[in-house]
C-alpha positions in Angstrom: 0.0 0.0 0.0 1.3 3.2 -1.1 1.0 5.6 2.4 0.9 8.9 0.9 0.2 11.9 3.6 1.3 15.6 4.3 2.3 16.8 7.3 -0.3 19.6 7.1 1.2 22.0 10.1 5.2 22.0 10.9 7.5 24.7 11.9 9.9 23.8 9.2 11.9 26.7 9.6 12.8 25.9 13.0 14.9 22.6 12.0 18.3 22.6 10.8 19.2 22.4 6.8 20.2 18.4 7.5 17.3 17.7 9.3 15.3 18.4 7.4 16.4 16.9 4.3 16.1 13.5 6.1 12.4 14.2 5.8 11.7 13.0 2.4 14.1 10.9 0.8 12.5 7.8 2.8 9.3 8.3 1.8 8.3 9.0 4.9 6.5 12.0 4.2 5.0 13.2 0.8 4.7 16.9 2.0 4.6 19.6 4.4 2.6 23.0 4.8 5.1 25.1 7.0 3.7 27.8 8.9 5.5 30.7 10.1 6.1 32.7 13.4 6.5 36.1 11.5 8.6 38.2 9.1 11.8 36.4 9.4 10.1 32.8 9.6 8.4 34.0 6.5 11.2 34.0 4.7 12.9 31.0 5.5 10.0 29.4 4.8 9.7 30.9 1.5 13.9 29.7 0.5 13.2 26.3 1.7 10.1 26.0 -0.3 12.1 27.4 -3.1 14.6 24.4 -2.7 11.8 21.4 -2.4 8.5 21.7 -4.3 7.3 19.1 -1.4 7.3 22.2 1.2 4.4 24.5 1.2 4.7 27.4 2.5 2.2 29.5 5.0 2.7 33.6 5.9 1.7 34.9 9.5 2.4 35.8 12.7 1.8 33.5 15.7 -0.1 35.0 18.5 1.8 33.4 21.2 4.7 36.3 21.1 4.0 39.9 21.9 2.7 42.1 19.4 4.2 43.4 16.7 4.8 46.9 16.4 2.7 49.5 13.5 5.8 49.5 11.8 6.7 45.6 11.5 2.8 44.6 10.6 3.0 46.8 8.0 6.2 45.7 6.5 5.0 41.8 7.4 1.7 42.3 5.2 3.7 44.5 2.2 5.7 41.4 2.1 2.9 39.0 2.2 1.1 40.7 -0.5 4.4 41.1 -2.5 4.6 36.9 -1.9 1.0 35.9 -1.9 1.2 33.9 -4.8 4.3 31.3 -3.2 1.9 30.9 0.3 -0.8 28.2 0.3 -2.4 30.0 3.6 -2.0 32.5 6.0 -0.9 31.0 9.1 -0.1 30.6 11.5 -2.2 33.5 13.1 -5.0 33.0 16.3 -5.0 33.8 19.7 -2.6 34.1 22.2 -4.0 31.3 24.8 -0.8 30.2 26.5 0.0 33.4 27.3 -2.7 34.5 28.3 -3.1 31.6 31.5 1.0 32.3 32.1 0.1 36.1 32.5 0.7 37.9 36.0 0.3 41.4 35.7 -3.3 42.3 35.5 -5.7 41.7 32.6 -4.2 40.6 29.9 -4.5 42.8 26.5 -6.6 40.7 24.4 -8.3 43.2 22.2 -4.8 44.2 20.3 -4.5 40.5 19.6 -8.5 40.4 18.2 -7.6 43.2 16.3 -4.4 41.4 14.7 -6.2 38.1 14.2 -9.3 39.9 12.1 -6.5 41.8 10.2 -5.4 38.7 8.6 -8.5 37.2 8.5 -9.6 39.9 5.9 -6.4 39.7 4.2 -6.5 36.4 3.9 -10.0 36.6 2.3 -8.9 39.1 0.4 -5.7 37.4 -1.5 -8.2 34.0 -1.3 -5.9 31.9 0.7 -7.3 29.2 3.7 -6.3 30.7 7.0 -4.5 28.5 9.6 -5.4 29.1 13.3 -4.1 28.5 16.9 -7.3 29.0 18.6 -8.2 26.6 21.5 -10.0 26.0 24.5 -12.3 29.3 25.7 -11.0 31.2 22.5 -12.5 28.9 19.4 -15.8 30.5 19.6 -15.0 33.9 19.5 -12.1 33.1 16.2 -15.7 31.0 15.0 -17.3 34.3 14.9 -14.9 36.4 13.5 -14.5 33.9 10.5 -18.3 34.2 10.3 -18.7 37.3 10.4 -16.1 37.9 7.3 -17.8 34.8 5.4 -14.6 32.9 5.6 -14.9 29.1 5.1 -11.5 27.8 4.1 -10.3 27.6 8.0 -7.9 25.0 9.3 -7.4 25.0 13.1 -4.6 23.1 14.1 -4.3 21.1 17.4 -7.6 21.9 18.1 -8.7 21.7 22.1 -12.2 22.4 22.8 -16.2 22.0 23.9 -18.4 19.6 22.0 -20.5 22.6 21.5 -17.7 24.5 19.3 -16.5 21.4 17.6 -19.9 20.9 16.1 -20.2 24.4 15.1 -16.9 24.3 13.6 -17.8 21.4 11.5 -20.9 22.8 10.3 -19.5 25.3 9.4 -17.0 23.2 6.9 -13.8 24.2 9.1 -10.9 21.4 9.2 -9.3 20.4 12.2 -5.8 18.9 11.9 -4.5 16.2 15.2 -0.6 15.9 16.5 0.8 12.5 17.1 -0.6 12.7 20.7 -3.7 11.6 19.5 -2.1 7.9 20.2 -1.8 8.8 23.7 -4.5 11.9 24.8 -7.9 10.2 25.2 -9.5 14.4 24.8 -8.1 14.0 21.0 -9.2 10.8 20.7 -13.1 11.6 21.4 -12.6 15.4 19.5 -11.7 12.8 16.3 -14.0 10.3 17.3 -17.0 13.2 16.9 -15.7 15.2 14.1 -16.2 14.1 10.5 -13.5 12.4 8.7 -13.6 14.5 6.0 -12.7 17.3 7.7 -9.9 16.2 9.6 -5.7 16.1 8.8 -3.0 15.5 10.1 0.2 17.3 11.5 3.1 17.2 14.2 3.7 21.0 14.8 7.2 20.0 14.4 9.4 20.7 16.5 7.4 20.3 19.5 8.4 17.5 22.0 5.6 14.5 22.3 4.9 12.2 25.1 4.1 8.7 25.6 5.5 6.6 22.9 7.5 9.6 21.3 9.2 10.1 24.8 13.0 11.6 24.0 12.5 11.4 20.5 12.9 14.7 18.2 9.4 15.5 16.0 9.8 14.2 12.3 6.9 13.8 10.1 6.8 9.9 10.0 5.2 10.1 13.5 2.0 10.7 11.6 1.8 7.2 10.5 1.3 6.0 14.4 -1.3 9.3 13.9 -3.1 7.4 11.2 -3.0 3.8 13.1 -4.9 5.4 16.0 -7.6 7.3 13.7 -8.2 4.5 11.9 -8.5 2.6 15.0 -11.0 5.1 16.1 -13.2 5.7 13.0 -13.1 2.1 12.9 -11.6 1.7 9.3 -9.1 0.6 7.5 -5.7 2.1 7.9 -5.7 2.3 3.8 -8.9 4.2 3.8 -7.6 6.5 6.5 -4.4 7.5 5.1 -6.3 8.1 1.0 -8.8 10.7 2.9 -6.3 12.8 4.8 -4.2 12.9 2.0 -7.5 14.0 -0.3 -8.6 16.4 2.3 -5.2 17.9 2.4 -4.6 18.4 -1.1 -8.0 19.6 -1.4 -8.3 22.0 1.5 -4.8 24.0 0.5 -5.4 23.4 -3.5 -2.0 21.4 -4.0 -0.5 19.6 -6.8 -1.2 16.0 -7.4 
């Protein structure tokens, strides 16, 4: 069986030039969509892209870092536009929910971040691109209303952590959730995939981020989404051939890649 799948959210940029060109030579991976953390990231993104035509490349500014200044969102969106046409999405963009619980100095400064996060949201409509979110926990529904409100259906939020109640809003509303290799050991992201339609699900490892369980020590590489697929297919109760031809279809689909 051929195992075709894209890592569909990793932080390319962050690994080293030999790292990551044991990625693909294996066959271990057929692709990855790598997001970026913000102008410089961008970049990076863009010259490996430019190297490998199996890395896809996504524009933004994570919300987990302060926020940028007038000067440097303007320049980060000048470029963006300038590069619009080498991005697949915007991403990764959200909320800033991590720093938010870590925050000791009064109430935290949310509505900049709302501000930023709606920013690319319109952008992102307007250059037609899918937008990649961090947006978990108490902040999904109010990211669910901003995309609604802007008419935005091409939304991928990645790692998703949340109520029942947003899930199935998010998947009424056609929005793709993508799941990390904890999934073999996190019984939460086993039940969110266990509810949420197959077709709108991917996967991703959010590379380089340490895992748990199994993954204990190890350092994040794409082929840890084939343990990924074992346990969703486990779940959904299917085969593990049927499992890895959807994900791969809803990947290509969702960010409009080459066959």
């Amino acid at each position: 069986m051929e195992k075709k799948i894209i890592d569909a959210h990793i932080h390319l940029d962050q690994y080293a030039d030999e790292e990551i060109e044991k990625f693909f030579p294996d066959g271990a991976i057929s692709g990855v969509i790598s997001v970026s953390m913000q102008l410089e990231s961008c970049k990076r993104n863009l010259e490996l892209s430019q190297r490998d035509g199996r890395i896809f490349p996504a524009f933004g500014y994570h919300p987990e870092q302060v926020l940028p200044t007038d000067r440097n969102l303007s320049d980060l969106l000048e470029w963006m536009h300038a590069h619009q046409h080498s991005m697949v999405a915007v991403g990764e963009v959200g909320l800033p929910f991590y720093t938010r619980k870590e925050w000791k100095r009064g109430e935290f400064p949310l509505h900049g971040y709302v501000e930023l996060l709606e920013t690319f949201i319109t952008h992102a409509k307007r250059w037609r691109k899918p937008i990649i979110l961090h947006a978990v926990h108490d902040d999904a529904p109010l990211v669910c209303s901003l995309l609604e409100k802007h008419s935005i259906t091409k939304a991928h939020f990645h790692w998703f952590k949340g109520e029942a109640r947003t899930l199935q809003r998010m998947a009424e509303n056609g929005y793709y959730i993508s799941v990390t290799p904890d999934i073999v050991y996190e019984q939460e992201i086993q039940s969110i995939v266990l509810d949420y339609p197959l077709g709108q699900i991917m996967v991703e490892t959010d590379g380089p981020w340490p895992f748990e369980g199994p993954f204990e020590g190890d350092n994040t590489h794409p082929n840890m989404i084939h343990s990924s697929i074992k346990t969703i297919a486990h779940i959904k109760n299917l085969t593990e051939a049927e499992v890895y031809d959807r994900l791969y279809k809803n990947t290509l689909e969702f960010y409009t890649l080459p066959r």
